[in-house]
N, C-alpha and C positions, 0 to 999 in steps of 0.2 A: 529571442534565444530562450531555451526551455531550461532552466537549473536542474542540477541532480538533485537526484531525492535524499534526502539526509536519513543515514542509516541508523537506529535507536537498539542496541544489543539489547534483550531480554533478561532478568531477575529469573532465579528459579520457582519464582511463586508462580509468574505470568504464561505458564506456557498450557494451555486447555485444547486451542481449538490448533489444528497447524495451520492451515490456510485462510485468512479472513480479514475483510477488509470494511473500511471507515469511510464514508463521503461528506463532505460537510460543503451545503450550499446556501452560497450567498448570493446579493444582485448579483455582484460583479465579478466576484471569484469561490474559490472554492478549495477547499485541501480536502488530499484523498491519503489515507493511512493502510499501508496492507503489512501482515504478518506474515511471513513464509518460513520453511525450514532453512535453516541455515548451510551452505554449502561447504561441507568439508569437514563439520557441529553434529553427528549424528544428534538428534532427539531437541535439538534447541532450534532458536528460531531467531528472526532479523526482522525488526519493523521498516518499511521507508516509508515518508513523508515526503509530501510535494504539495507543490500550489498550482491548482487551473484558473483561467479565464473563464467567466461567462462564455464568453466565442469559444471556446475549447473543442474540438467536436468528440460530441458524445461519443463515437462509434472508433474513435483514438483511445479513450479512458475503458471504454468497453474490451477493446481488445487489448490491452494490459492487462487486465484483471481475466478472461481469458487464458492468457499467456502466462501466469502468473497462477494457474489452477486456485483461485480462490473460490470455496466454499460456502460464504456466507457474507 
């Protein structure tokens, strides 16, 4: 079972790029950070965080971030 992504609200120092996200790989797993506009927030923005598996398949993380129109 996959856990939700833990949602991190934004400071108004942090908001530069809207769309843009974070991978961090390890042997065995992996956390991915993405920043998006916030729904409902004109002009701010929502972090989420999650954890992958090594096994994760790439082309599932891919079409999130996709889906997710990130940037960079």
């Amino acid at each position: 079972m996959k856990p939700e992504p833990e949602e991190i609200p934004d400071d108004d120092h942090e908001l530069v790029i809207d769309r843009v996200a974070a991978i961090d790989v390890a042997k065995a797993a992996g956390k991915v950070c993405v920043r998006v506009p916030r729904p409902g927030r004109a002009g701010r923005r929502v972090s989420r965080v999650w954890d992958v598996t090594a096994t994760a398949a790439v082309t599932e993380l891919a079409d999130n971030l996709v889906g997710d129109e990130i940037q960079r």
